[in-house]
C-alpha positions in Angstrom: -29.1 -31.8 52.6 -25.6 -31.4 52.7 -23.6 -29.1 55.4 -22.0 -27.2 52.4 -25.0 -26.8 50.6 -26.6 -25.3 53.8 -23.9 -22.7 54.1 -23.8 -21.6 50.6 -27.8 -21.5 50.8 -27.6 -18.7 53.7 -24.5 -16.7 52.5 -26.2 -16.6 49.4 -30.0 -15.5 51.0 -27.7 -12.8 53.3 -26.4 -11.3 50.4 -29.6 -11.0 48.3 -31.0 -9.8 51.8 -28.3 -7.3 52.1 -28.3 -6.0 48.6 -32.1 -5.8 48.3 -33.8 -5.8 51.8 -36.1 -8.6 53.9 -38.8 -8.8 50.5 -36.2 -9.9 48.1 -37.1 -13.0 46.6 -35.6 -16.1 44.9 -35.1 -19.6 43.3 -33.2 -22.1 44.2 -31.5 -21.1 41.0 -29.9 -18.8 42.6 -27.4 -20.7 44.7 -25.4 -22.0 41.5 -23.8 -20.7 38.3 -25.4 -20.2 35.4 -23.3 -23.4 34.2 -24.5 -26.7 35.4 -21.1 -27.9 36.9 -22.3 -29.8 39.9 -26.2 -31.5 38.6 -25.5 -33.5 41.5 -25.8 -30.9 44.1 -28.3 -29.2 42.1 -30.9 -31.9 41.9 -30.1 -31.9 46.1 -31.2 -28.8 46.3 -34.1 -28.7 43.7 -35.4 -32.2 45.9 -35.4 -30.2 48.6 -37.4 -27.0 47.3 -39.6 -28.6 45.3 -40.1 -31.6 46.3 -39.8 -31.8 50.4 -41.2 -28.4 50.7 -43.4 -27.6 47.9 -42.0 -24.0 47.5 -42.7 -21.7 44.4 -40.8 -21.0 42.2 -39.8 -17.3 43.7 -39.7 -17.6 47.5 -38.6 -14.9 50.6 -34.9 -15.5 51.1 -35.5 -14.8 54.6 -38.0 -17.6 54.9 -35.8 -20.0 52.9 -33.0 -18.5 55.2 -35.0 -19.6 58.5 -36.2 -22.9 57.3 -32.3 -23.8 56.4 -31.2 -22.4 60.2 -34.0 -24.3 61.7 -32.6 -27.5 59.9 -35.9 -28.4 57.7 
C-alpha cells in the first residue's frame, strides 16, 4: 500500500478516534469522498481490507490504526 494512502488511513482513524473514543468503528469507506474520484486508490485500499486481511465490513479504527503503524 501506498505511503500516502498509509497516512491518510491513520489521520483519518485519529480523528474518528478523537471524535468518538477507542470503540469507534469503520469501513474502509471511510477514507474517501462520497465521490469516486480516485477508483484507483480505492480498489488499493479495498485489496488491502478485504482481500489481504479479510476484515468486516465495520472494523476498530484503533486496530486498523495499529495494523497500518505496524506496516501489515
Amino acid at each position: 500500500m501506498r505511503h500516502t494512502l498509509r497516512e491518510k488511513i491513520i489521520a483519518v482513524c485519529d480523528k474518528k478516534i478523537q471524535a468518538k473514543g477507542e470503540s469507534v468503528g469503520l469501513s474502509f469507506y471511510a477514507f474517501f469522498a462520497n465521490k469516486n474520484d480516485n477508483p484507483e486508490l480505492l480498489m488499493e485500499a479495498a485489496t488491502w481490507w478485504i482481500k489481504t486481511h479479510q476484515l468486516d465490513h465495520f472494523e476498530k479504527a484503533s486496530k486498523i490504526k495499529s495494523m497500518i503503524e505496524a506496516g501489515l
